[in-house]
N, C-alpha and C positions, 0 to 999 in steps of 0.2 A: 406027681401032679394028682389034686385030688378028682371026686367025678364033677364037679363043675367048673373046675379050670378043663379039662380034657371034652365036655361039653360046648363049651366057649369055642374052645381050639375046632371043633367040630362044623358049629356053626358060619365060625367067622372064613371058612375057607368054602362056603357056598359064594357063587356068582351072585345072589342077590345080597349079599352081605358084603363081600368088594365092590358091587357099585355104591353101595349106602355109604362104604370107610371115602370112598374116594371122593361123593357126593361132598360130604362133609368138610374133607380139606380144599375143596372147589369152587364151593360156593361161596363162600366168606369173601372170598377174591372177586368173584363174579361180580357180586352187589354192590362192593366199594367201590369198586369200577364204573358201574352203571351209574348211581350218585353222584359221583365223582365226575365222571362226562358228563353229564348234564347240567350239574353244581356252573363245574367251567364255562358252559357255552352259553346257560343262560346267566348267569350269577345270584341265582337265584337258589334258596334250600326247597328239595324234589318233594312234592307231594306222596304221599303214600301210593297214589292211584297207578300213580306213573312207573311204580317197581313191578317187579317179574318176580313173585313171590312164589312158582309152579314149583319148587325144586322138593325134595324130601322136607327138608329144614327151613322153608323160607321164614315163616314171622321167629324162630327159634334163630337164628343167625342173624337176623337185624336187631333183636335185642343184647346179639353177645357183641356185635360192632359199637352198638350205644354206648355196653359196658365195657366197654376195652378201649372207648375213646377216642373212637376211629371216625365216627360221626354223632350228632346232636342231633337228640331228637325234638322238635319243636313244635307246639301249635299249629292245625291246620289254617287252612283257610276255608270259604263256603264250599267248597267241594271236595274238600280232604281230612282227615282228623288229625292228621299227624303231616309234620313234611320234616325231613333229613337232609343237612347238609355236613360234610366232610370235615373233622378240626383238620389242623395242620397235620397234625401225626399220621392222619388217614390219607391227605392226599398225598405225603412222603412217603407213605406205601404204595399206594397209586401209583404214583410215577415210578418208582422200581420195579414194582412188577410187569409195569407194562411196556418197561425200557426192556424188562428179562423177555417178554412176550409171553408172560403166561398168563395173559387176557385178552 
């Protein structure tokens, strides 16, 4: 192992570096969810305003869901720039995950 893989190795076993690894595979779920509940109850695509973007990653993860096809990002309206609704692919994870309970 050279010195910055064994740097790497060093870092990534701090506490604040396992919450950031676990942030990352958590939140991706989180959002689609959140979209996705709301998508369903109102049938409407979710304004920008209306997300919980606090997380480590939030606008960096709503754009990796865009590109991975999980939701469409659309045209606001007068109080939003952007609004998100779920394609199909996304809310088939949706419902999985959240039959699994881990949302």
């Amino acid at each position: 192992m050279g010195v910055f893989e064994d740097f790497i190795a060093v870092v990534n076993k701090t506490e604040t570096m396992q919450a950031l690894l676990k942030s990352l595979e958590e939140e991706p779920a989180r959002l689609l969810g959140s979209i996705c509940k709301e998508y369903e109850s109102t049938g409407k695509p979710v304004p920008d305003h209306h997300l919980n973007l606090s997380g480590y990653f939030g606008e960096a993860i709503l754009r990796a869901l865009v590109s991975a096809d999980l939701i469409t990002k659309n045209p606001g309206d007068r109080f939003a720039l952007y609004s998100y609704e779920p394609t199909e692919a996304g809310t088939n994870y949706y419902k999985d995950i959240l039959a699994d309970k881990k949302i």
